[in-house]
KOLDOMI-790922 format. One line per 4 residues: their letters; for each residue y, x, z of C-alpha. Coordinates in Angstrom, 1 decimal. Layout:
BEGIN
A) Y/X/Z ~ ...
end
This chain:
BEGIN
XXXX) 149.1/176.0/117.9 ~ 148.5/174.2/114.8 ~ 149.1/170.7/116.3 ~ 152.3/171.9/118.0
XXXX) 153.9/173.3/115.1 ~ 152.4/170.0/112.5 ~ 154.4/168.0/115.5 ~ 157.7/169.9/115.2
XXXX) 157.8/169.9/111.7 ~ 156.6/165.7/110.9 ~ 160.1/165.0/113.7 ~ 159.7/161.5/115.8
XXXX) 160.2/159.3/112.9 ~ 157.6/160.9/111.2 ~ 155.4/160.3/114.6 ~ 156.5/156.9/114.4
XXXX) 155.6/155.9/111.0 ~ 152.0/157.7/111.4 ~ 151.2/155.4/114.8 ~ 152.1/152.5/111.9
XXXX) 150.0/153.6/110.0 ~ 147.2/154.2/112.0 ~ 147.7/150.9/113.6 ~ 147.5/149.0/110.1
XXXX) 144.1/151.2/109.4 ~ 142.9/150.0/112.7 ~ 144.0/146.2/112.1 ~ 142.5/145.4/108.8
XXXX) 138.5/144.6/107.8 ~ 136.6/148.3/107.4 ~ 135.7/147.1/103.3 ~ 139.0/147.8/102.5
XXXX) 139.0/151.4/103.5 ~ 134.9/151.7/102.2 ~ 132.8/149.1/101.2 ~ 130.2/148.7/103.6
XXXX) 126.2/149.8/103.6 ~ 124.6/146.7/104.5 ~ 121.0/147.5/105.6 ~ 118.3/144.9/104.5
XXXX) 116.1/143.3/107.2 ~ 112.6/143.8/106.9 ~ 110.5/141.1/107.6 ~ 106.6/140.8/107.4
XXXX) 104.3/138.5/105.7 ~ 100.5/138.2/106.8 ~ 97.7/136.9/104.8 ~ 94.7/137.0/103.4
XXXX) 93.4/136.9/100.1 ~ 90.4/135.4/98.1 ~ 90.4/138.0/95.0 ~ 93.3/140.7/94.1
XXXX) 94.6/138.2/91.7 ~ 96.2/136.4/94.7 ~ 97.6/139.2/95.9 ~ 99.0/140.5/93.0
XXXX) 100.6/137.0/92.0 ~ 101.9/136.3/95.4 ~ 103.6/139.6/95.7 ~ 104.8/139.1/92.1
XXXX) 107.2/135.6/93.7 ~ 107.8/138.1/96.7 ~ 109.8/140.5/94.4 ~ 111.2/137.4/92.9
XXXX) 112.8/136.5/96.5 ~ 114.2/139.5/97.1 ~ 115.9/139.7/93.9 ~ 117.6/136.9/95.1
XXXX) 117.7/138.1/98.9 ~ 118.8/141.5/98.2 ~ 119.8/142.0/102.4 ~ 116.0/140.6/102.7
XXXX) 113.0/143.2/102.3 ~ 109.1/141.8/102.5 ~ 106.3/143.8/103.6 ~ 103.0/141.9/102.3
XXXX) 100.2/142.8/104.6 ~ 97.0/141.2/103.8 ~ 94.6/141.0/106.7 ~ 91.0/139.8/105.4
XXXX) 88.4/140.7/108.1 ~ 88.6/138.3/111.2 ~ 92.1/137.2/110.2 ~ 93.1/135.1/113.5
XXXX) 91.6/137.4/115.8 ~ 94.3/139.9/114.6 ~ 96.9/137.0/114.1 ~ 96.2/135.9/118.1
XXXX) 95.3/139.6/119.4 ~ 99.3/140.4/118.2 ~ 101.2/137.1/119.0 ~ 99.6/137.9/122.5
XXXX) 101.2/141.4/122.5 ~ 104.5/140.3/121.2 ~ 103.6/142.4/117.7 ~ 102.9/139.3/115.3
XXXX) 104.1/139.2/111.7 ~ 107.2/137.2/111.4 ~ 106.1/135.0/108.6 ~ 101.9/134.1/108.6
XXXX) 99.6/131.8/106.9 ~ 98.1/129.7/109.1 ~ 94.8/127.1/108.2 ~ 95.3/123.5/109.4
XXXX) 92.0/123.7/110.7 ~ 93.4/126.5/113.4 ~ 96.7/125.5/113.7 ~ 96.5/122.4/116.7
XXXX) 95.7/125.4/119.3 ~ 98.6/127.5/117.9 ~ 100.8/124.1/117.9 ~ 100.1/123.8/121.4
XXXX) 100.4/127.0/122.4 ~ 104.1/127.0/121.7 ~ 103.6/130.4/120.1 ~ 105.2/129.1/116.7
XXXX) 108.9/128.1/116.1 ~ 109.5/124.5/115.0 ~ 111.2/124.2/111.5 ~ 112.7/121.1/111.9
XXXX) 116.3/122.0/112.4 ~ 115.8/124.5/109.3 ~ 115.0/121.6/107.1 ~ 117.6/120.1/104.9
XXXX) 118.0/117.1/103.3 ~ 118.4/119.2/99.8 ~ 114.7/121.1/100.6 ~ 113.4/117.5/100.5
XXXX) 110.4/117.5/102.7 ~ 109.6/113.7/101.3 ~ 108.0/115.7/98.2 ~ 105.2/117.3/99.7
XXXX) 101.8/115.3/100.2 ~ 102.3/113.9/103.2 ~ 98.6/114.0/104.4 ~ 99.0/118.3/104.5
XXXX) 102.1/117.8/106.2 ~ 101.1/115.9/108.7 ~ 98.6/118.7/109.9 ~ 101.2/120.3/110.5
XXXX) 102.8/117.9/112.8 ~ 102.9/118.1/117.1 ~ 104.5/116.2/119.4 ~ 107.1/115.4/117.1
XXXX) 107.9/118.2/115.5 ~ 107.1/120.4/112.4 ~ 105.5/123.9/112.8 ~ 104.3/125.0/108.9
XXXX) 105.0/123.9/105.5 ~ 102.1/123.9/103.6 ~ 102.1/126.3/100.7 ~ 98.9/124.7/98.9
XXXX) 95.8/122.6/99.1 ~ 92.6/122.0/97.6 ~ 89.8/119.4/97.8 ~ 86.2/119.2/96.8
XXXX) 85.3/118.1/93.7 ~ 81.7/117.7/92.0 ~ 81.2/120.7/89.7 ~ 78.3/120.4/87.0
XXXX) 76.6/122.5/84.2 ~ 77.3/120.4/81.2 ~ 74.1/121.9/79.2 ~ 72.1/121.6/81.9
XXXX) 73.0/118.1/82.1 ~ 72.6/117.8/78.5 ~ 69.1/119.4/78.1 ~ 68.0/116.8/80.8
XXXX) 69.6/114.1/78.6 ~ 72.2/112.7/81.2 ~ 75.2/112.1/79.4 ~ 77.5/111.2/82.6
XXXX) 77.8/113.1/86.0 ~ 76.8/110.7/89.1 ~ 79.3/108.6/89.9 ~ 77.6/107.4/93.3
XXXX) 75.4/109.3/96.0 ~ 72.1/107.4/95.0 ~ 72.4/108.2/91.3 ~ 73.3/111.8/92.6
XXXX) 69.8/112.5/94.2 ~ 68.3/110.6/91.0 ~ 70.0/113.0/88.5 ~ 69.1/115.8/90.8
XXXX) 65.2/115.3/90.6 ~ 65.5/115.1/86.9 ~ 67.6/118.5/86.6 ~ 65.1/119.8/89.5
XXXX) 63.4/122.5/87.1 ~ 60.2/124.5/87.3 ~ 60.0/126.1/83.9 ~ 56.9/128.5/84.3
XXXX) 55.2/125.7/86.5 ~ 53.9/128.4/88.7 ~ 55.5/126.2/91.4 ~ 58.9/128.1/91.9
XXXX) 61.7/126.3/91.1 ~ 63.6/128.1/88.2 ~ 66.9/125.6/88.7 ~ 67.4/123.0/91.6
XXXX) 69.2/119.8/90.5 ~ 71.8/120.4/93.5 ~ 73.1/122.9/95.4 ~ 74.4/122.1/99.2
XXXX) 76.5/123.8/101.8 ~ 75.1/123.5/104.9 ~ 78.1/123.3/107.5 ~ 80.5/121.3/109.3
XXXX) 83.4/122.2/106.6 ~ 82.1/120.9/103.7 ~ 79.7/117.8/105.6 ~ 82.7/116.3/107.5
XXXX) 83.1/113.3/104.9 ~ 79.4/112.9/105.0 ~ 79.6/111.5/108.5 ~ 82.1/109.3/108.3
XXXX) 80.7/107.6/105.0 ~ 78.9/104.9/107.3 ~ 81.6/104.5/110.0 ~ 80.7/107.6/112.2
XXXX) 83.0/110.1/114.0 ~ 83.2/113.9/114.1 ~ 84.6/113.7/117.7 ~ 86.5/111.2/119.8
XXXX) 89.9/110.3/121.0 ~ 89.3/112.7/124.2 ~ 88.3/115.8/121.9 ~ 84.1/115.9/122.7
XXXX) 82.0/115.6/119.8 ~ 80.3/112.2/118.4 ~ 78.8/113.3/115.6 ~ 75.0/112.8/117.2
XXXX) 75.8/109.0/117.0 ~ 73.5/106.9/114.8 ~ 76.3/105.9/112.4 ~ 77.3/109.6/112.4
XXXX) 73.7/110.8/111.7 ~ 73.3/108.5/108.4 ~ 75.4/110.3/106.0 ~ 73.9/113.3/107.2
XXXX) 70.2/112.3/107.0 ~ 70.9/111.7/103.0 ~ 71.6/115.5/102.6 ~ 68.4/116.6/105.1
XXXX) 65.8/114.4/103.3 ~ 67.4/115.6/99.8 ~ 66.7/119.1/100.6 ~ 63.9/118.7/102.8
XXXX) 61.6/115.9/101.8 ~ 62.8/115.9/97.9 ~ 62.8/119.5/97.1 ~ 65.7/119.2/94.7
XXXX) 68.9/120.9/96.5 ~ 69.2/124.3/97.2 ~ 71.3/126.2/99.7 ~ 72.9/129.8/98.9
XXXX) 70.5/132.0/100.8 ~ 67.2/130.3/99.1 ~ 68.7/131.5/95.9 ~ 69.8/134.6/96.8
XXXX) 73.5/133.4/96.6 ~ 76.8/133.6/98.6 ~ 78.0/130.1/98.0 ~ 78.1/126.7/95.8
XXXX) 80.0/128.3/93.1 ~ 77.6/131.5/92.5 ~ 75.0/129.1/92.6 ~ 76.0/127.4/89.9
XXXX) 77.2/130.4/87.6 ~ 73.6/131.9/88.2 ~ 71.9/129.2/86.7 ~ 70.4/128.3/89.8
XXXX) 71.7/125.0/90.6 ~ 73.2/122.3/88.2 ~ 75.4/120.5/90.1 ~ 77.5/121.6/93.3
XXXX) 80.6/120.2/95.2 ~ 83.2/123.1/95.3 ~ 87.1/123.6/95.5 ~ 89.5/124.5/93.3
XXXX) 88.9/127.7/94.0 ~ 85.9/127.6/92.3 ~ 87.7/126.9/88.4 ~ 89.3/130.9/87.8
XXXX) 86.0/132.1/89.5 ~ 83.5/130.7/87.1 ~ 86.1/131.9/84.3 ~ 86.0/135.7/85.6
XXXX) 83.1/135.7/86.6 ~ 80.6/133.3/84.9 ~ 82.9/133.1/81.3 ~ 80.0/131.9/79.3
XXXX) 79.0/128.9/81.7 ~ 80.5/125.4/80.2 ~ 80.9/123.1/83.2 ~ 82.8/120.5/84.0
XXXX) 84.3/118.6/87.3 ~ 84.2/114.6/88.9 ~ 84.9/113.3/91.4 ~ 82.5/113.7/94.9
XXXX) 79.8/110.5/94.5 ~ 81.0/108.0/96.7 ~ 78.5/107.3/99.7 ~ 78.0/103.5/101.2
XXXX) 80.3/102.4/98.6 ~ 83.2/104.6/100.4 ~ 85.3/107.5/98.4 ~ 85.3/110.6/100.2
XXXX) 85.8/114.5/100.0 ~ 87.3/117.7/101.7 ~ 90.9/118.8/102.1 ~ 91.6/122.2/103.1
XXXX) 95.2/123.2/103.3 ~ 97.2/126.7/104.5 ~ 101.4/126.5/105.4 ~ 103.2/129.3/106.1
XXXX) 104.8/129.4/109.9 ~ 106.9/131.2/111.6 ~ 106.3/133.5/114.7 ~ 108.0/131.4/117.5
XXXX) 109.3/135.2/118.8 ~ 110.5/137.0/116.0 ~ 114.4/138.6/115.9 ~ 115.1/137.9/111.9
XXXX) 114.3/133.9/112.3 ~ 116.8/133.1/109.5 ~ 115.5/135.7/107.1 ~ 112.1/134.4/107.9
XXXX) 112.9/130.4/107.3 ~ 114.9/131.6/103.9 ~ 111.2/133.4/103.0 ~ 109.3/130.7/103.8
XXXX) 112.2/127.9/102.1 ~ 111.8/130.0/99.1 ~ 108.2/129.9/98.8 ~ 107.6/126.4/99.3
XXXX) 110.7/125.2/97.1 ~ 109.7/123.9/94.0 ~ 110.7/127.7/92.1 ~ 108.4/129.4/94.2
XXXX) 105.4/126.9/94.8 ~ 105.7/127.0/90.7 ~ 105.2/130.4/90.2 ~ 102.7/130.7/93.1
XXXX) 100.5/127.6/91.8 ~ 100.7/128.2/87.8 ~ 97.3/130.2/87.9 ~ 95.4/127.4/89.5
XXXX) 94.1/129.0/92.4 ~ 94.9/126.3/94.3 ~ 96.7/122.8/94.0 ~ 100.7/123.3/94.8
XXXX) 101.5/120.8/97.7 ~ 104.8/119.5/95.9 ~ 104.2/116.6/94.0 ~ 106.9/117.6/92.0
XXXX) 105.4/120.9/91.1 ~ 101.6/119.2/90.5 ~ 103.3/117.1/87.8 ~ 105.5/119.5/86.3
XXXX) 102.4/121.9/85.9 ~ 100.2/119.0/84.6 ~ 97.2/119.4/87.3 ~ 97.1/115.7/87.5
XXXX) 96.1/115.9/83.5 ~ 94.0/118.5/83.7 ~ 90.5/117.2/82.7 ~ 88.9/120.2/85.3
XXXX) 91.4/119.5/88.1 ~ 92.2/116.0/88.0 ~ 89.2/115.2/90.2 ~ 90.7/117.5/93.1
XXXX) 93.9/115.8/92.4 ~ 92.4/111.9/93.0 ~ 90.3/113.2/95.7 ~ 94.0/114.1/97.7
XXXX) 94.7/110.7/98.5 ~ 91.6/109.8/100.7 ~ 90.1/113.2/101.6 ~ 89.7/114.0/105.4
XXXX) 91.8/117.0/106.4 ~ 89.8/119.9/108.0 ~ 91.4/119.7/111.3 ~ 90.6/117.9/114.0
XXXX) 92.2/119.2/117.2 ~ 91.5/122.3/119.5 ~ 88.1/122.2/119.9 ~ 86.9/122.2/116.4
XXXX) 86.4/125.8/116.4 ~ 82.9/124.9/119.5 ~ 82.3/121.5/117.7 ~ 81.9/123.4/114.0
XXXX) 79.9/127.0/116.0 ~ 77.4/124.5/117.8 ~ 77.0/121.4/114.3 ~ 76.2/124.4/111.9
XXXX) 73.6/125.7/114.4 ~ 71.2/123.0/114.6 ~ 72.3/121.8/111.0 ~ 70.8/124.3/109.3
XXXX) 67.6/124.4/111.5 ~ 66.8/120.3/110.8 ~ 67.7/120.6/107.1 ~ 64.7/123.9/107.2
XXXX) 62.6/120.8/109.3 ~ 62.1/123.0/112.3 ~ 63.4/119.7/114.4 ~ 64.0/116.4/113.4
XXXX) 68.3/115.0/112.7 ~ 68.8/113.3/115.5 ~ 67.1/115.9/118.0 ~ 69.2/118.5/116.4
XXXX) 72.4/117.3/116.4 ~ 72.2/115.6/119.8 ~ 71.5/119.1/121.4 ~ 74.4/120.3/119.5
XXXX) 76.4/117.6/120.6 ~ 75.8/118.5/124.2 ~ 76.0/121.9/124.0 ~ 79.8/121.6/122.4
XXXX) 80.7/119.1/125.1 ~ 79.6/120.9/128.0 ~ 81.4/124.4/126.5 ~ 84.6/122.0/126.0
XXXX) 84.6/120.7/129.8 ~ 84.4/124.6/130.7 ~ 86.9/125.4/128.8 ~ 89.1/122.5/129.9
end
């Protein structure tokens, strides 16, 4: 009744004007009748984290982002106990993060696997991908195409007790491997002489990670061209024989557990070594945790004449399957640009991998990172293809039992050697 009698009383030219009218609303953008609720997409970011300091600085640039994102939200999730298992267990059930850090020394499998989305047609000229070091890029790199932007880096570096040095009268840190196990004896201290040694002159890590270098100081090879481990080869085993009959036959480096340590760098802040060969990890631990230690960095001691260290190096990637992939690449642009790498790598907890951003924050001057910052240019990268993951497993197996003695070098490694191969071939 209502209807009929609003019909009779508005007249046809009323009816007219209102189908106008309606037609108009219908016709123009809906912001100009109400300004529209655009919900933000949420992406997430996986990780892990070496203190809470990382975290808290990382999700410090993330707010930053999404200051200037406001349609982008970031959910931070950091995932520190068997971090690729999770990372492979989701992208297998389609439930990955969109955004993850990914280690150069997993990311040839993940390459391959076509389980990650190729940045390269993200990439402008204005992002500048010539800035980065090229060597971390480059691990980044299949079959032509770009798969993660590294977010930092960091190299190994010789880090020393400067009293400890001092009270042994040695005014400089060695500068080559043979003055290195000389200036390890004479730091090698037993200061109740009840035969336990109070401080060892070094202290070693004893795996593939940190040894790499080592074997190819006299021409050796970690694996070759077709993927099976080399390393049992005599040119391999020389570099590696130096660190066994160091800890073995000379008594004067320690590793963690024979000090009741976790690593290099508590080693050293116990008192318990003098010298060590860390990352740059290792610089705001000593200063939280070891404040009153004065030590200082050089670069690793050349072996054979030859410069060599570590380089370890994380990028961020982007899940091959995710539904937000422009929100993602704008994360991932933002925190490799030269704003967000800044605020990221201003706390040194690792080396940024612009160069642009290492000189503007002065690293290369730094008297305690400037070794990590010369060892960038001829470090090996920790990556060496898909089966690194059985190669490393099978090295730091026998490793460990020839530097104890319990069989000698070349016995050891050759049965690792063959035991990586054959599980390689199976796997093949």
């Amino acid at each position: 009744m209502s209807i009929n009698f609003s019909l009779k009383r508005v007249g046809l030219s009323g009816l007219v004007w209102m189908a106008i009218a309606l037609t108009s609303c219908r016709n123009q953008p809906i912001a100009s009748l109400h300004e529209p609720q655009v919900l933000p997409v949420t992406i997430t970011l996986s990780g892990w984290q070496s203190n809470p300091n990382e975290k808290k600085l990382l999700d410090q640039v993330i707010r930053a982002f999404e200051a200037q994102n406001p349609t982008i939200k970031v959910k931070h999730e950091v995932i520190n106990s068997e971090y690729m298992d999770v990372i492979k267990t989701r992208l297998i059930g389609d439930v990955a993060p969109d955004v993850f850090y990914l280690d150069a020394f997993e990311a040839p499998l993940l390459m391959k696997s076509n389980v990650l989305e190729p940045l390269n047609s993200y990439i402008t000229p204005a992002f500048n991908l010539a800035d980065f070091e090229p060597s971390m890029v480059r691990a980044f790199r299949h079959n032509g195409k770009l798969y993660g932007l590294p977010k930092d880096f960091s190299t190994l570096a010789l880090i020393y007790n400067k009293k400890a040095l001092a009270a042994a009268n040695i005014s400089q840190p060695p500068q080559i491997w043979d003055e290195l196990l000389a200036t390890s004896k004479r730091l090698t201290v037993d200061r109740d002489r009840d035969g336990k040694i109070d401080q060892y002159g070094f202290g070693i890590m004893p795996e593939l990670a940190r040894q790499a270098f080592v074997i190819k100081a006299f021409n050796g090879q970690l694996m070759g061209q077709n993927g099976y481990a080399t390393f049992a080869e005599s040119n391999s085993l020389k570099g590696l024989q130096l660190v066994v009959d160091q800890y073995h036959d000379d008594r004067t480096s320690a590793q963690p557990t024979d000090v009741g340590a976790t690593s290099g760098s508590e080693m050293l802040g116990q008192g318990k070594v003098a010298m060590t060969i860390e990352g740059v990890w290792a610089l705001p631990y000593f200063k939280e945790t070891f404040p009153d230690i004065e030590f200082a960095t050089a670069e690793v001691p050349t072996i054979n004449g030859k410069a060599g260290t570590m380089a370890f190096t994380v990028a961020y990637v982007m899940n091959r399957k995710t539904k937000h992939k422009e929100a993602a690449w704008k994360l991932i642009a933002y925190l490799t640009g030269t704003k967000g790498m800044n605020a990221w790598a201003k706390q040194g907890l690792a080396l940024p991998a612009r160069r642009s951003v290492l000189a503007s924050l002065g690293y290369d001057k730094k008297p305690l990172y400037a070794p990590f910052v010369k060892g960038a240019g001829y470090a090996t990268i920790w990556q060496a293809g898909e089966n690194l993951p059985t190669i490393r497993m099978n090295f730091n197996n026998q490793f460990v039992s020839a530097l104890l003695g319990e069989q000698p070098l070349p016995q050891a490694m050759k049965k690792a050697q063959e035991t990586a191969n054959r599980e390689i071939y199976l796997a093949n």
